[in-house]
N, C-alpha and C positions, 0 to 999 in steps of 0.2 A: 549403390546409392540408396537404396530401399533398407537398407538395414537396419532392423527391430534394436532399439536400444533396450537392456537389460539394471542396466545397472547404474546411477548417480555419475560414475567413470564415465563411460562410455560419453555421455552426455556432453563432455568437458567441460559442464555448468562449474560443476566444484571443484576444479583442481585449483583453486585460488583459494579456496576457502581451506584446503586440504592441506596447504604448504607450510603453512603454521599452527601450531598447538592454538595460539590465542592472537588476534588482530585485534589491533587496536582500535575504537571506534573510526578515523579519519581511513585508515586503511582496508576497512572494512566498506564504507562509505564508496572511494574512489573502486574498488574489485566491484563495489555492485553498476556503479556509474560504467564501468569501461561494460561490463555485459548488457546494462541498459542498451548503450550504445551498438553494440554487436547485435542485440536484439531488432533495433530498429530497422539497422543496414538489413539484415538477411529477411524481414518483412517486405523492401522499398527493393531490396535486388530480385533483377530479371534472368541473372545470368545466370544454366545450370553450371559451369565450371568456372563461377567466382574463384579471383584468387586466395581470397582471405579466409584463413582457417576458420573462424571465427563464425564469418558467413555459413559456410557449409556445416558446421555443428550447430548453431541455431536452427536450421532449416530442416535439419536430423532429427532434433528436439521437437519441430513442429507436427513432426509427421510423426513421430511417434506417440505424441499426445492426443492425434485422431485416431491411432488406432490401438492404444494401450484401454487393456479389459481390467487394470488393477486402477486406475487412474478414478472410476467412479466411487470406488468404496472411500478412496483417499488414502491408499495402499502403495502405491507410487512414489519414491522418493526423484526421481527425475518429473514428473509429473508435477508434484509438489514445489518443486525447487523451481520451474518453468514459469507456474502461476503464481508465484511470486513474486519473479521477478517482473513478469504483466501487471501485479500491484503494483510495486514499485515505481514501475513506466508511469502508470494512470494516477498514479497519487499527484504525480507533476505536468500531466501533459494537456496542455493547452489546446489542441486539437478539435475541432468539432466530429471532422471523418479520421481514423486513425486507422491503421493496418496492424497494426499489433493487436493479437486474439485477445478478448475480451474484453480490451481499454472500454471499448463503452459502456459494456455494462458494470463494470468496477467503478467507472467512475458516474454510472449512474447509483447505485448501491453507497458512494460515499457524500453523494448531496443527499439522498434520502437520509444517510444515518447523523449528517451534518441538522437536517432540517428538524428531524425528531431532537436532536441534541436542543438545538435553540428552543423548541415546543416545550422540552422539558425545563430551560433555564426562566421561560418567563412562566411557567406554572410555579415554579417554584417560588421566585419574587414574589406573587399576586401571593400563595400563601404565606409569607411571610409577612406581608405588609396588612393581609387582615390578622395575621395572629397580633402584629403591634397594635391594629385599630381597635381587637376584644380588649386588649390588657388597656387600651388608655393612657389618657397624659400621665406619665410619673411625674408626681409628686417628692417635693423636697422639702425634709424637714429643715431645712435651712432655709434664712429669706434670701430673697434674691436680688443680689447687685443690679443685676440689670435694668431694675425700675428706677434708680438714681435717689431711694428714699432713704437712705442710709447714708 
């Protein structure tokens, strides 16, 4: 049960992603939803001899990700592939307490980068709206219907 994964394989995060040369967005979409899902269950399961394959290679995954030494450099493609798929989770998950590793801080990381985003959209209006206030009313060489003098 303790066994050190080596390799993206081992992991059986990718053997979906391995089965075709190219997936198609939807199909790609539903392989990452089904391991969301896997993800979850083998976080919320108690049991060491779940039945579900699925479970027990996530839970392989997790322990390998505490004790993998390539994992900080960003050297890890199982590692990699693991924290992603925790993006993934966190990009959607509604949860205030969540058991899946690092949903909080991910999704504390994507209000912060949501809230800079808006900081940056209303700085950007406010300079736009005084670059129109320096330039002033335009002016039309043509008179204007609107006054009704015509």
């Amino acid at each position: 049960m303790d066994r050190h994964l080596t390799s993206a394989s081992d992991s059986g995060l990718c053997t979906e992603c391995n089965k075709a040369p190219r997936k198609s967005s939807e199909s790609r979409r539903l392989s990452i939803q089904r391991c969301i899902l896997s993800l979850l269950h083998a976080c919320q399961c108690r049991n060491a001899n779940c039945p579900l394959p699925s479970c027990q290679k996530m839970k392989r995954v997790a322990q390998h990700l505490k004790h993998c030494k390539r994992n900080t450099s960003g050297g890890c493609p199982v590692c990699r592939q693991f924290i992603a798929l925790c993006y993934y989770h966190a990009k959607h998950c509604q949860e205030n307490i969540c058991l899946v590793p690092f949903c909080l801080t991910i999704k504390h990381k994507l209000r912060l980068r949501r809230q800079e985003q808006r900081i940056q959209q209303v700085q950007m209006i406010r300079r736009r709206i005084m670059a129109l206030r320096a330039i002033g009313p335009r002016r039309s060489s043509k008179p204007s219907r609107a006054c009704g003098l015509h």
